[in-house]
C-alpha positions as CSV (number, residue, x, y, z in Angstrom):
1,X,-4.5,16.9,27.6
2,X,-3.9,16.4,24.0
3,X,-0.3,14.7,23.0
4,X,2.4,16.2,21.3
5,X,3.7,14.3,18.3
6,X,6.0,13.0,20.6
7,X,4.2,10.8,22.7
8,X,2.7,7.6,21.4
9,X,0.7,7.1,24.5
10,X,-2.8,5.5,24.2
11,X,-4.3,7.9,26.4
12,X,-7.0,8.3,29.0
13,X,-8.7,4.9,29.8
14,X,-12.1,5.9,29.0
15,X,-15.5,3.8,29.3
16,X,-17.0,3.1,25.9
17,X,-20.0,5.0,27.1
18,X,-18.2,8.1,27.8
19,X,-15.9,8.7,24.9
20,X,-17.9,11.5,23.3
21,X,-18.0,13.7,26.9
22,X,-14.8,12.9,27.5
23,X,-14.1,14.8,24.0
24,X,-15.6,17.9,24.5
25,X,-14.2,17.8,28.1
26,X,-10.8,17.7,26.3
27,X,-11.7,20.2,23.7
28,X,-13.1,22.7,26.5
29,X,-9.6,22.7,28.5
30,X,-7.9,23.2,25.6
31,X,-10.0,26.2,24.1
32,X,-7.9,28.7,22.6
33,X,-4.7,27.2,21.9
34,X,-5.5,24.1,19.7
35,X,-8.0,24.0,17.0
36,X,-9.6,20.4,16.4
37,X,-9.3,19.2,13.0
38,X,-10.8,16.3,10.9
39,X,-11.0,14.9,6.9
40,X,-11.5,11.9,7.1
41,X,-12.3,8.8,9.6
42,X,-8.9,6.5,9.0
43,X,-10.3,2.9,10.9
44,X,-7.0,0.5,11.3
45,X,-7.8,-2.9,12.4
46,X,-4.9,-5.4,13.5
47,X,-4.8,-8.8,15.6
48,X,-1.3,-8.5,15.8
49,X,0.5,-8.2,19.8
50,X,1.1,-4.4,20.4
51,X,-0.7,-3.2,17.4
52,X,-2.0,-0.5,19.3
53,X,1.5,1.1,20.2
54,X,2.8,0.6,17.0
55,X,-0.4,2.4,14.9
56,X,-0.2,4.6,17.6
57,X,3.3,6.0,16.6
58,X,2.2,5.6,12.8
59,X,-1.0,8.2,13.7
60,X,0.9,10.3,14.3
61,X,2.9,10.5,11.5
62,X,-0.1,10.5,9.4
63,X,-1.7,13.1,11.2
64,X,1.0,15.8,10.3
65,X,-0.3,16.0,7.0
66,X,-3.3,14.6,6.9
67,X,-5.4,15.7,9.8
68,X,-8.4,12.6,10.7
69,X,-10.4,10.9,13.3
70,X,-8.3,7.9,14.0
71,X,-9.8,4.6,15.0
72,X,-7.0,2.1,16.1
73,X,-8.4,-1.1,16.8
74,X,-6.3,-4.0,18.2
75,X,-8.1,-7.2,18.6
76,X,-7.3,-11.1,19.6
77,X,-9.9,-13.4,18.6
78,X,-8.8,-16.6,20.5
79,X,-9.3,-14.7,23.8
80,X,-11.1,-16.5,26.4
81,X,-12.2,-12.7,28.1
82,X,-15.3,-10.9,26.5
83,X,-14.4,-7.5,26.9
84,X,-13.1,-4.0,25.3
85,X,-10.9,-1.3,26.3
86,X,-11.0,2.5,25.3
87,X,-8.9,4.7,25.2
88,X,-8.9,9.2,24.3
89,X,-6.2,10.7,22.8
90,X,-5.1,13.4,20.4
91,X,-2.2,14.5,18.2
92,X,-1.2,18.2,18.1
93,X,1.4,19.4,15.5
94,X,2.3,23.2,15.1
95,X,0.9,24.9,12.0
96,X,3.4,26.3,9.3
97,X,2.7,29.4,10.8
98,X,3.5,28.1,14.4
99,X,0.6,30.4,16.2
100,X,-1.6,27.5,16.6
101,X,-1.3,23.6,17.3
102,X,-3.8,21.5,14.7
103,X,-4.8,18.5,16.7
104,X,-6.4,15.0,15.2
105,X,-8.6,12.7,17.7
106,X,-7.6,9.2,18.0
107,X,-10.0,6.8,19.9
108,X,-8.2,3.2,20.4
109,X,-9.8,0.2,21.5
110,X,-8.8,-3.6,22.4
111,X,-11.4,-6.0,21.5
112,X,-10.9,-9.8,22.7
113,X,-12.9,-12.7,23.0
114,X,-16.5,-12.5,21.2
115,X,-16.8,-9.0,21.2
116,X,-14.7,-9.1,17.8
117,X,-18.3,-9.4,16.3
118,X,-19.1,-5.6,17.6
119,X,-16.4,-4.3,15.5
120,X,-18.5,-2.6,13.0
121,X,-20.6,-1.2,15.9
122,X,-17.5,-0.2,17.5
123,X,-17.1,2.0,14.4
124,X,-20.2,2.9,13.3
125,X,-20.9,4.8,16.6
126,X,-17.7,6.4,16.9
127,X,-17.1,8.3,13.3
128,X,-16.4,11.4,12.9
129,X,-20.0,13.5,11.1
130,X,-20.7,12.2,7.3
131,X,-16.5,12.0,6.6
132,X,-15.4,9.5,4.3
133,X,-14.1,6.3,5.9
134,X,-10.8,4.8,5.1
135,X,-10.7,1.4,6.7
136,X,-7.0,-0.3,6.8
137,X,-7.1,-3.9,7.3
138,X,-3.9,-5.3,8.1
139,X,-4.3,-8.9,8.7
140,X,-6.2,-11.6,6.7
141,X,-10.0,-11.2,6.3
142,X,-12.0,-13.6,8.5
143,X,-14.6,-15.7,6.2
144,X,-17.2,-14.2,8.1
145,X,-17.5,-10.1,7.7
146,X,-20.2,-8.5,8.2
147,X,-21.8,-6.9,5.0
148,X,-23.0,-3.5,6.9
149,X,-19.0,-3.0,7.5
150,X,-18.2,-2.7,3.8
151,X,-21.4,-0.3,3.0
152,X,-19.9,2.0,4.8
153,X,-16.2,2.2,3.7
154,X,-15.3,4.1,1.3
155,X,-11.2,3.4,0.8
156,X,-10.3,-0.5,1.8
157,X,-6.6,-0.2,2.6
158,X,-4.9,-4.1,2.8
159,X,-1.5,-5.4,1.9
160,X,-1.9,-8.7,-0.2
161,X,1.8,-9.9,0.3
162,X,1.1,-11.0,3.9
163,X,-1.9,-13.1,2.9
164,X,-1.5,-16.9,3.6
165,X,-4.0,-18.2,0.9
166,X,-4.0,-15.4,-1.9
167,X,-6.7,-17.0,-4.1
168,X,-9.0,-17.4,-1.2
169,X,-8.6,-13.6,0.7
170,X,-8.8,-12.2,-3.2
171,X,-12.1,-13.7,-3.0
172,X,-13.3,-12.0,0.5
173,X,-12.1,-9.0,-1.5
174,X,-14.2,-9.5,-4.1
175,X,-17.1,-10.0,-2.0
176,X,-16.5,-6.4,-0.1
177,X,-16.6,-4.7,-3.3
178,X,-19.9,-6.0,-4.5
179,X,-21.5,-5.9,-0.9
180,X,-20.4,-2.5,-1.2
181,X,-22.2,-2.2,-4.3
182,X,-19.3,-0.6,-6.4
183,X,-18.9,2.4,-4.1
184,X,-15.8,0.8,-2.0
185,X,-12.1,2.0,-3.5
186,X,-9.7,-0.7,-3.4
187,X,-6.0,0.1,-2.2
188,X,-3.7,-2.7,-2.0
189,X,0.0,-1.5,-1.1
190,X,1.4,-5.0,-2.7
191,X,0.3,-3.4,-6.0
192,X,1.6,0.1,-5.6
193,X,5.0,-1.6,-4.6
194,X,5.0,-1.9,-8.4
195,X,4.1,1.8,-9.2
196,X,7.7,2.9,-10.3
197,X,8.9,-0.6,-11.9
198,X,5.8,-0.4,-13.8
199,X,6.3,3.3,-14.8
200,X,9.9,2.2,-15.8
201,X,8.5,-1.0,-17.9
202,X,6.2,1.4,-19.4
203,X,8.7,3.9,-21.1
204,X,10.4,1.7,-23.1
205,X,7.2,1.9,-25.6
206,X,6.7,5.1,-25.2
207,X,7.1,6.3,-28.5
208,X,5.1,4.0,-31.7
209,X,7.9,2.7,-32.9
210,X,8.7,0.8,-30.6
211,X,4.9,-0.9,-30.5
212,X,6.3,-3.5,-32.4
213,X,7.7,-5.4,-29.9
214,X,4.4,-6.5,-28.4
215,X,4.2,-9.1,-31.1
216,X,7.9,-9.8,-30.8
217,X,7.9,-10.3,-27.0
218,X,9.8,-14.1,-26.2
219,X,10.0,-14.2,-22.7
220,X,9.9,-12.1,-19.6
221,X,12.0,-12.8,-16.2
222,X,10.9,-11.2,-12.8
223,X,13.5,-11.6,-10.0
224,X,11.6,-11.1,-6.5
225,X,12.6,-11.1,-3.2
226,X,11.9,-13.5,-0.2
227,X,8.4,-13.8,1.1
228,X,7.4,-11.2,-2.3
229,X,6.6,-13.5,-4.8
230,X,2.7,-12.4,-5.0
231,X,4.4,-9.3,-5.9
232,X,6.4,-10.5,-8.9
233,X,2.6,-12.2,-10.0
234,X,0.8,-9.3,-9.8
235,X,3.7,-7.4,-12.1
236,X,3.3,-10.6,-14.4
237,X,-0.3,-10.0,-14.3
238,X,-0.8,-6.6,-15.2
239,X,1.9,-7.2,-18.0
240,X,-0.5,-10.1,-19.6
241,X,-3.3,-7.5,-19.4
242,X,-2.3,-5.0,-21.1
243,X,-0.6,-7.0,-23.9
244,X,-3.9,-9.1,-23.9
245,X,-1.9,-12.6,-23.2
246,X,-4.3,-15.2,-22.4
247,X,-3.0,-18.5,-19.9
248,X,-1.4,-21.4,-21.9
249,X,0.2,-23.1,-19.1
250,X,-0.2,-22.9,-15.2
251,X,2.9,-21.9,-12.8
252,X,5.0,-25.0,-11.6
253,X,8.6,-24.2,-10.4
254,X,8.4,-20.7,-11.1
255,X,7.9,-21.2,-14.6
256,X,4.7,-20.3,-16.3
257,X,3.4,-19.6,-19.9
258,X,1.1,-17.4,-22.1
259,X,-0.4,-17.5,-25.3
260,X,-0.3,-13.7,-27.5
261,X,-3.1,-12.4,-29.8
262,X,-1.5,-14.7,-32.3
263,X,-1.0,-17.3,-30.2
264,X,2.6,-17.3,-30.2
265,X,4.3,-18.4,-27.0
266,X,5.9,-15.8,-24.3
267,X,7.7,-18.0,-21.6
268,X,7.5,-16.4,-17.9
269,X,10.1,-17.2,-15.4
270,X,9.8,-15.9,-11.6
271,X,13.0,-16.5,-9.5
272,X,13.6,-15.5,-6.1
273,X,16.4,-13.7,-5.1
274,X,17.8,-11.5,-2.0
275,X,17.1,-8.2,-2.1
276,X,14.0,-5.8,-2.1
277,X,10.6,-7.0,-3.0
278,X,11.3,-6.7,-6.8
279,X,15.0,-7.2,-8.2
280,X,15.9,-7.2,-11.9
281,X,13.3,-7.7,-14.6
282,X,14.0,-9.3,-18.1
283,X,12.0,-8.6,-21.2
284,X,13.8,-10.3,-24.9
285,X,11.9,-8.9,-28.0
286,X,13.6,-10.9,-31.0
287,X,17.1,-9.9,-30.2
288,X,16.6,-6.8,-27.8
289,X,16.7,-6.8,-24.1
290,X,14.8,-4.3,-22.2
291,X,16.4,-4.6,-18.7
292,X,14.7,-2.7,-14.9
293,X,17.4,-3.2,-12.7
294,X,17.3,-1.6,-8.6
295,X,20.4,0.4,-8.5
296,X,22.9,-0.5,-5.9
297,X,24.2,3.3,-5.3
298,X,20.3,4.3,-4.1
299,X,16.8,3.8,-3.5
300,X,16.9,3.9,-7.7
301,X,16.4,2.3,-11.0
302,X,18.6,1.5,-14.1
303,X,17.2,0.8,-17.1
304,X,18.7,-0.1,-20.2
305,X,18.1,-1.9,-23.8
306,X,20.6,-4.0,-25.6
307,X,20.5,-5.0,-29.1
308,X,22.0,-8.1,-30.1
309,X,23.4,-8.7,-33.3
310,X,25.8,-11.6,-33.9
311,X,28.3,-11.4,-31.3
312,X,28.0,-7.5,-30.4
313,X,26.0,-6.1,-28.1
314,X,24.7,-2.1,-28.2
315,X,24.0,-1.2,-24.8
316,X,22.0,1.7,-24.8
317,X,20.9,3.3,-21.1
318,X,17.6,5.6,-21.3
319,X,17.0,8.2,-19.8
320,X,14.3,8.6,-18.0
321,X,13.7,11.5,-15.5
322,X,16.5,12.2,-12.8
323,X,15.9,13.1,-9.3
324,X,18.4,16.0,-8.2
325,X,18.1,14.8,-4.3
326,X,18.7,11.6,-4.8
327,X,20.5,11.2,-8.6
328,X,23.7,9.1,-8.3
329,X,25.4,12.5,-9.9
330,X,25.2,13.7,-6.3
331,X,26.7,10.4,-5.1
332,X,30.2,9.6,-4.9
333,X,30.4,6.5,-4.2
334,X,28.2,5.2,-7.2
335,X,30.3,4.0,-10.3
336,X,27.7,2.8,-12.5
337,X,26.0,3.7,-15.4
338,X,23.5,6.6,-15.0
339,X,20.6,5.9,-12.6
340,X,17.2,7.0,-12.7
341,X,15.0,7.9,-9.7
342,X,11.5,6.3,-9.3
343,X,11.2,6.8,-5.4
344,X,10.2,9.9,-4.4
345,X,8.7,9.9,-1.1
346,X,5.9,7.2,-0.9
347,X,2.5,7.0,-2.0
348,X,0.5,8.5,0.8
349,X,-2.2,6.1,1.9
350,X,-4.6,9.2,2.2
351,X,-6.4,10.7,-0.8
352,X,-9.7,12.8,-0.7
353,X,-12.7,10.9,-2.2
354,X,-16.7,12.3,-2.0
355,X,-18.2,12.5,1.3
356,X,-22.0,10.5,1.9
């Protein structure tokens, strides 16, 4: 029987062979009072111990809004077994109007030994129609993939702060998106970790005015925290890009340094502090600070500008947009300047894209 959104069971064991009669066997006994539902096929590899438990319980969560064929796939290379395991289950949540219960399939398999090469067979045969495929790879990319895999995703889903050799994984990357001949969507949650600071860099040149400041630009500090230091390079990055800085001097110590259109020099430094993945960031424009700081009353962000002139400083807080539920006007304890929400609830990893 289908699970509730309770139980983060595996399943029924299942032969490989039989997974699509055990299905409709499930479907059939359950006629009538759950309705299957499907938009996508959401693949999730890992090689991580108890991966399958733990994407298990993260299905599910996914599946209350987003209703899928899941594919959880655990798998452990160095295995001296050649086998796989399958497994049948499915996630039932109540609809809004609580007369029926919307249920998502979930098909889980342990892969060991060799048979990691019949991954992409192991998919292929087990999605759901012509859905789109979302494919979330949470571990490094081996050097050898093979091509068919990435000609049939249509959303890669990876997390490039875990990567052990970034330069090297950004590579494999690179290789998936032209094997998939452009059609492939790249997600990587180490860049949307940066949506809201971003946002919050961005509104401080918001109006023309203040455009003048590209040209003024001195230096730029990123705080980051442990283990989160591709983060802070991939804020650095996108900055560089869009003010169209060019490399002038590689990063040693933390420390790097670009050139401007004019070739005038903007120093970078990256320091790592405790604290989330990014802490305060520094940007000096010929006198004027513009300051992203994390807010210690809430999940928020200050922002601020200060103008130097001889010894005083006009510290100026913007506003930017204020979220009621979480706005440190509804909290109490927080004594500090006004703080400005930029996390709502998070990105969700599932967004429609064009079926075959």
């Amino acid at each position: 029987m289908p699970a509730s959104a309770e139980t983060y069971s595996l399943g029924e064991p299942v032969e490989i062979s039989e997974i699509g009669r055990k299905l409709k066997t499930l479907w059939k006994e359950s006629e009538g009072a759950m309705t299957r539902a499907s938009l996508i096929n959401l693949a999730i590899y890992s090689e991580k111990p108890d991966s399958l438990e733990k994407n298990t319980q993260l299905i599910v969560r996914i599946t209350e809004n987003h209703a899928c064929r899941a594919l959880v796939i655990g798998a452990n290379r160095e295995s001296n077994e050649n086998k796989v395991e399958a497994w049948v289950n499915a996630h039932c949540h109540v609809t809004r109007a609580g007369s029926k219960q919307i249920c998502s399939e979930q098909l889980s398999f342990l892969v060991e030994g060799p048979c990691v090469k019949l991954l992409p067979s192991i998919v292929f045969s087990h999605l759901d129609s012509d859905l789109p495929l979302y494919l979330w790879w949470q571990d490094d990319f081996p050097d050898e993939m093979d091509p068919q895999l990435w000609a049939w995703v249509d959303r890669l889903i990876f997390d490039s702060q875990s990567w052990k050799n970034f330069d090297k994984q950004m590579r494999h990357v690179e290789t998936a998106e032209q094997e998939a001949r452009q059609r492939i969507v790249l997600c990587d949650l180490n860049w949307t970790r940066l949506d809201k600071v971003r946002y919050a860099i961005a509104q401080f040149f918001d109006h023309p005015a203040s455009h003048h400041h590209f040209v003024e630009m001195e230096n730029v500090t990123v705080d980051f925290g442990p283990g989160f230091k591709s983060t802070a390079i991939l804020l650095i990055g996108w900055l560089a890009a869009q003010l169209k800085w060019k490399t002038n001097q590689q990063e040693m110590n933390g420390s790097c340094r670009f050139l401007d259109a004019n070739d005038r020099k903007i120093d970078i430094e990256l320091r790592e502090r405790p604290g989330g993945p990014i802490g305060d960031v520094v940007l000096n424009s010929r006198g004027v600070k513009f300051c992203v700081t994390p807010a210690k009353c809430a999940d928020l962000l200050e922002v601020s500008r200060s103008i130097f002139c001889h010894a005083v400083c006009d510290r100026r807080p913007r506003s930017i947009v204020s979220t009621p539920r979480t706005g440190c006007a509804l909290n109490p304890a927080c004594t500090r300047k006004p703080c400005f929400s930029f996390s709502p609830s998070p990105s969700s990893l599932i967004r429609p894209v064009a079926s075959r």
